[in-house]
N, C-alpha and C positions, 0 to 999 in steps of 0.2 A: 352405448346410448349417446347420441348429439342431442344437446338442448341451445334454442337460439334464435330469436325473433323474427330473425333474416328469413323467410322461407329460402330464399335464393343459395344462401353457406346451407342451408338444412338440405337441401335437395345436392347441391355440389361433393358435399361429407359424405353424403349417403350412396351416392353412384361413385365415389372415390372408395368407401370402403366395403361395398361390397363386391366389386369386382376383385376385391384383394381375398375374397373370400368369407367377410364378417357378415354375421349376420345385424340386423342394425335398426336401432328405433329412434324415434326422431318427438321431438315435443318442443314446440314454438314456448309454452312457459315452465320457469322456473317449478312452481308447487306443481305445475302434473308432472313432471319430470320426478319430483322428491317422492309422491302418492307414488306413481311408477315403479321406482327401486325401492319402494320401502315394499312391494307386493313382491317382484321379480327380481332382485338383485341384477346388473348390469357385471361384467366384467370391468369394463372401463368405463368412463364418463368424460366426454369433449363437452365443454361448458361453458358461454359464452357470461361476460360482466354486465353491461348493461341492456337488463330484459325490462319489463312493466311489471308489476305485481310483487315479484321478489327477485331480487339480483343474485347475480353467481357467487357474490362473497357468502348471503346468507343461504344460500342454498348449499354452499360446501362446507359450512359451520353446522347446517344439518343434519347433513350426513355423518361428517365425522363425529359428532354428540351422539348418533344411534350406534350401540355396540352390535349391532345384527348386518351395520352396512358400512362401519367405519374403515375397514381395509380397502372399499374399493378405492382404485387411482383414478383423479378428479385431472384432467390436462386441462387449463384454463385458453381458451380462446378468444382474444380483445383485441381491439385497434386500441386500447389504452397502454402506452408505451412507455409511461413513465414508470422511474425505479419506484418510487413509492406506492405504485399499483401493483406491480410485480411482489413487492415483499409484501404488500396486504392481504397479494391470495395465495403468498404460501405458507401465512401465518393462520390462515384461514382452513388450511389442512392440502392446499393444491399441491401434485405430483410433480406440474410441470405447468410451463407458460409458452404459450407459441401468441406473437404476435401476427395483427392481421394487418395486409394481406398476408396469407401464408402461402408456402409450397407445398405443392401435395406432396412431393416425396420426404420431404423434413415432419410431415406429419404423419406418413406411414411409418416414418423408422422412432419417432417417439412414439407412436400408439403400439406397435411391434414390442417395442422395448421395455415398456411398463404394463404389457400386456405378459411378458416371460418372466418380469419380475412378481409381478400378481398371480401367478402359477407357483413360482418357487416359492414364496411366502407362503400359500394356500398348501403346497407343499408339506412346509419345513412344518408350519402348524400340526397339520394332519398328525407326521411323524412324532411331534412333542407331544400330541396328546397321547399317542400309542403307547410312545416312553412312559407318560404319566402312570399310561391307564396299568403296564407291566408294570409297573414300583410299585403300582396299589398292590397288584395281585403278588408280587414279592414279601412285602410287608405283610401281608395278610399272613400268607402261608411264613412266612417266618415268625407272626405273632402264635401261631399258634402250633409253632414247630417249638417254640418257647416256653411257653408255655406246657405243652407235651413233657422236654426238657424237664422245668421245675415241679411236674407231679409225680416223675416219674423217681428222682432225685428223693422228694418227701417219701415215696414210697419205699425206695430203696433203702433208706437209713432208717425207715420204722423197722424192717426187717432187721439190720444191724443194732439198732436199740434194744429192740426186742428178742434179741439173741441172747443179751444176757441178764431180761428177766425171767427165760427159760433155764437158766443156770442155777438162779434162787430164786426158788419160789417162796422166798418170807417175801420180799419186794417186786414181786409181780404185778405188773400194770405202774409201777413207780416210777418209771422214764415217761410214762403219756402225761400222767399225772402233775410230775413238776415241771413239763411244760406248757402245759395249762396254764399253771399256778403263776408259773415267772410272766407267758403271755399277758395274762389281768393286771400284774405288777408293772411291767413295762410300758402296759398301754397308760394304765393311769399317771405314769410317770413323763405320759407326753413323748415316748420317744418313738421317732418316724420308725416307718414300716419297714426300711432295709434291716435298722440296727433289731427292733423287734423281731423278723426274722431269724437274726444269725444269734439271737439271744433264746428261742425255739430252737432253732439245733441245737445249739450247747447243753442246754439244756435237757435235750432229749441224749445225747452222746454224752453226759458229763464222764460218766461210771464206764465209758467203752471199753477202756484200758485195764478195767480187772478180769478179760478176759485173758489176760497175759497171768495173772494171780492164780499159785496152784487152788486146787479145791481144798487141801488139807488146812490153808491158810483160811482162806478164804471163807468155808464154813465149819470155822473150829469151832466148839461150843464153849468153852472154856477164851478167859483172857489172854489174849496174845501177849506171847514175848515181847521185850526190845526189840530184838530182832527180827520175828514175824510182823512186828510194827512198823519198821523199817520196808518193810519187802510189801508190807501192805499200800503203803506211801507213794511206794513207786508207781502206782497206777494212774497218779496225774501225767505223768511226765511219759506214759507207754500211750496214754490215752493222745497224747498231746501227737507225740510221733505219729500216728496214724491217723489223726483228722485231718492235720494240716499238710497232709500229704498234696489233700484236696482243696484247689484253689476257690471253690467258692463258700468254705466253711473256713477263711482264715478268722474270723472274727469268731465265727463258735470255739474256734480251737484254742484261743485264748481262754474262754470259758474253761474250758476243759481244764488247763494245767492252772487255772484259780481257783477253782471251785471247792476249793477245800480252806483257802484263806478266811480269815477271821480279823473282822476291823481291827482289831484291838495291837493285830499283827503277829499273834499267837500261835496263828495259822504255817502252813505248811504249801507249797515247798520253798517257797521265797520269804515269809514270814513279810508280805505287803504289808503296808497300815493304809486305814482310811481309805482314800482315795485313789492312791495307787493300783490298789484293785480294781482290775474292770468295771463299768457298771454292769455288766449282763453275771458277770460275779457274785457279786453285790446283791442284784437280784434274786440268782437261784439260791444264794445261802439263806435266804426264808421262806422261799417256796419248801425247797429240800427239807428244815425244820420242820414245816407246816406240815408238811405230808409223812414227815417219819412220825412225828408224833397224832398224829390223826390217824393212822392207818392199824391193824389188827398186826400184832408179831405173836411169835411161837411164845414166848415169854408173859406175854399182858395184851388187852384187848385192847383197841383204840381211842387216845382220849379225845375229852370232850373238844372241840371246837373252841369255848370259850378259856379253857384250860390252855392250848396253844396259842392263842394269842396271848395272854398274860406272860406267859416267858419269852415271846418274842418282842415284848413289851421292856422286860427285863432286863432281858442282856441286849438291849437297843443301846447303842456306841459304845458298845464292848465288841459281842460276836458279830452283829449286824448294825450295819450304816441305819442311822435314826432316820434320814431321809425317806429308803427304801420302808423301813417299818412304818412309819407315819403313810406310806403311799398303800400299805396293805391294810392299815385300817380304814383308810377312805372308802375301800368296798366293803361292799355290804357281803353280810354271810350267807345270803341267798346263793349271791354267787359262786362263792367256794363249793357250796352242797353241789351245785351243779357243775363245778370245774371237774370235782374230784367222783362224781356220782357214774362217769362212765369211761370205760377203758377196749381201745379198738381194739382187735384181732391179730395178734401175728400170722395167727393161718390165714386169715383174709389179704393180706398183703401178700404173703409170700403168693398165695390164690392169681392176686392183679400180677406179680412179674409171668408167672408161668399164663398167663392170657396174654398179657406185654407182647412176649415171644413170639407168639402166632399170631401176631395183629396183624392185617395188612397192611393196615394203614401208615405202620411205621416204614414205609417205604418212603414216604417224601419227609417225616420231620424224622427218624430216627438215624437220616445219611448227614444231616448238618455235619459241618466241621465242630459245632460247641457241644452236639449231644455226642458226639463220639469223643472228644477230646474227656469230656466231664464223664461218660461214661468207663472210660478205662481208669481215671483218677478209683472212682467206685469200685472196678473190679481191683483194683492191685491196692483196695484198701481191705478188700473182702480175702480177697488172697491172705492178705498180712495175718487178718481176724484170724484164720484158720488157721494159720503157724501159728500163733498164741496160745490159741485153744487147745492143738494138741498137745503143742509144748507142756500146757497146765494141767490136763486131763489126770484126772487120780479119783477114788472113791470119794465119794460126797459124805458129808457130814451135817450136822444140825448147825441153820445159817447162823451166821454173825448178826448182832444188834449191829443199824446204822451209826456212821463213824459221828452224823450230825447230832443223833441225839445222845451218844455216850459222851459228845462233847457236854452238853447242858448239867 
């Protein structure tokens, strides 16, 4: 596009570059020239300074303010010579400045030249969106390759959970149960959604490690020995060994080898006090109360609700952080009824991996490097479980009362 009062330059530009092979419009004023490219965008624009109506400063201040025309390159063409004209129009957004009179060939080889440059930029653009547009479609598919990841993970450790409420069934559905319980507790307690999380695992995995505990022990009917008490013990520290096998359950796994301590420090197997205990610790030690004493045993039926709170009332900064107990009374007992009122399926789970398996779709999120990484943590955690297990395997007996409420 030449814009330029001059018929005379308008007609000399115009048989100059079209013999060069451009194609080429021409507009004696500034505003038809601006209506013009703002309809049909120009590759270039030759632009002369002093027009009538609106001058070339203000017509290349409009351009470059339109985000739909602001890349075109503006070549300013003036018999205005002075440096101060020159820096006005290329503060103005100009490419370039050729003074008049000009040479045609010093004006083909600048028009040439920021004509390849406004290719490459239109270019380089193009390419950066494409880039954009592939990150999008990356992130996408990796949010929900992640996603995939973390449900597949939940599913996988309810099956591990729930292996060893298949072992005793006095405390069946008791791993869903007190993490529920710790969940309502931790939320009320304000603590963000990662530590909530891995205070859910722990929570559900506390107890993993009495799968290493013979059954003779384990459901004796009668009071353990010293040293059946000892070997019972050991289940924080087996549980411990094979959570934190798996790098995104290191905060459950802490749970794990506390979850038997008692504020007061009376606890086992480090004998923590107070706050040295985790808080996801801290937490389950009154979920885990709440739910041993709420729930039905071979011995006595379940007690009341209002009965369970009063001793967790009780031994508040003895067995349990007063904090945490003050944060269980804050909820209402609607909620409990409904924490504790429902307990998933292990068959349903174990149901989802055997579907898992034949999914197709695990073709694009099940080859991540993190699902495969995090997925083999899983199996050679699942491995271990089943050394333990057989290791433990002996005739069952009538289960053991919880360790929580033979403490009370």
């Amino acid at each position: 596009m030449v814009v330029d009062d001059n018929p005379a330059n308008l007609k000399v530009l115009e048989d100059m570059l079209r013999q060069r092979g451009h194609e080429v419009r021409s507009f004696p004023r500034g505003r038809l020239a601006l209506t013009a490219a703002m309809r049909n965008p120009p590759d270039l624009i030759l632009l002369d300074i002093n027009m009538p109506d609106m001058n070339g400063y203000e017509v290349c201040a409009h351009l470059k303010s339109s985000e739909e025309i602001s890349s075109i390159p503006v070549i300013f063409l003036s018999a205005l010579d002075e440096t101060e004209d020159k820096v006005k129009a290329f503060c103005s957004g100009a490419a370039d400045y050729i003074s008049k009179p000009f040479q045609f060939e010093e004006v083909y080889s600048r028009v040439e030249t920021h004509l390849k440059l406004h290719a490459l930029q239109l270019a380089l653009k193009q390419q950066n969106e494409h880039l954009e547009e592939l990150v999008d479609q990356r992130t996408r598919r990796l949010q929900v390759a992640l996603k995939h990841i973390e449900s597949t993970y939940d599913e996988i450790l309810s099956v591990l959970g729930g292996a060893l409420d298949l072992r005793d069934n006095e405390t069946a559905g008791h791993s869903q149960r007190v993490t529920r319980y710790s969940s309502e507790i931790a939320k009320a307690m304000g603590c963000g959604e990662e530590e909530r999380k891995q205070i859910a695992y722990g929570a559900f995995l506390h107890d993993i490690g009495k799968i290493g505990i013979s059954d003779a022990i384990l459901h004796k009917p009668g009071k353990l020995t010293p040293e059946e008490t000892e070997i019972m013990r050991q289940h924080v520290r087996m549980g411990y060994d094979l959570v934190s096998q798996i790098s995104f359950l290191v905060g459950a796994a802490q749970i794990v080898l506390t979850h038997q301590e008692f504020y007061d420090g009376t606890g086992y197997p480090q004998g923590l006090i107070g706050k040295e205990i985790p808080l996801g610790a801290r937490i389950f030690s009154v979920a885990d109360t709440l739910d041993a004493m709420t729930s039905d045993r071979p011995y006595r039926n379940a007690l009341p609700f209002q009965t369970a709170r009063q001793e967790l009332v009780r031994w508040s900064g003895r067995q349990f952080d007063s904090d945490v107990v003050q944060a269980f009374l804050s909820i209402p007992e609607q909620v409990w009824m409904r924490a504790g009122s429902s307990t998933n399926s292990v068959l349903a789970h174990m149901s989802f991996i055997s579907s898992l398996l034949d999914s197709e779709s695990r073709q694009l999120e099940l080859t991540t490097p993190a699902f495969i990484d995090g997925s083999a943590e899983v199996v050679r955690l699942g491995a271990n479980l089943k050394a333990l297990d057989h290791r433990s395997a002996t005739p069952t007996a009538t289960p053991l009362a919880s360790s929580a409420e033979t403490k009370m």
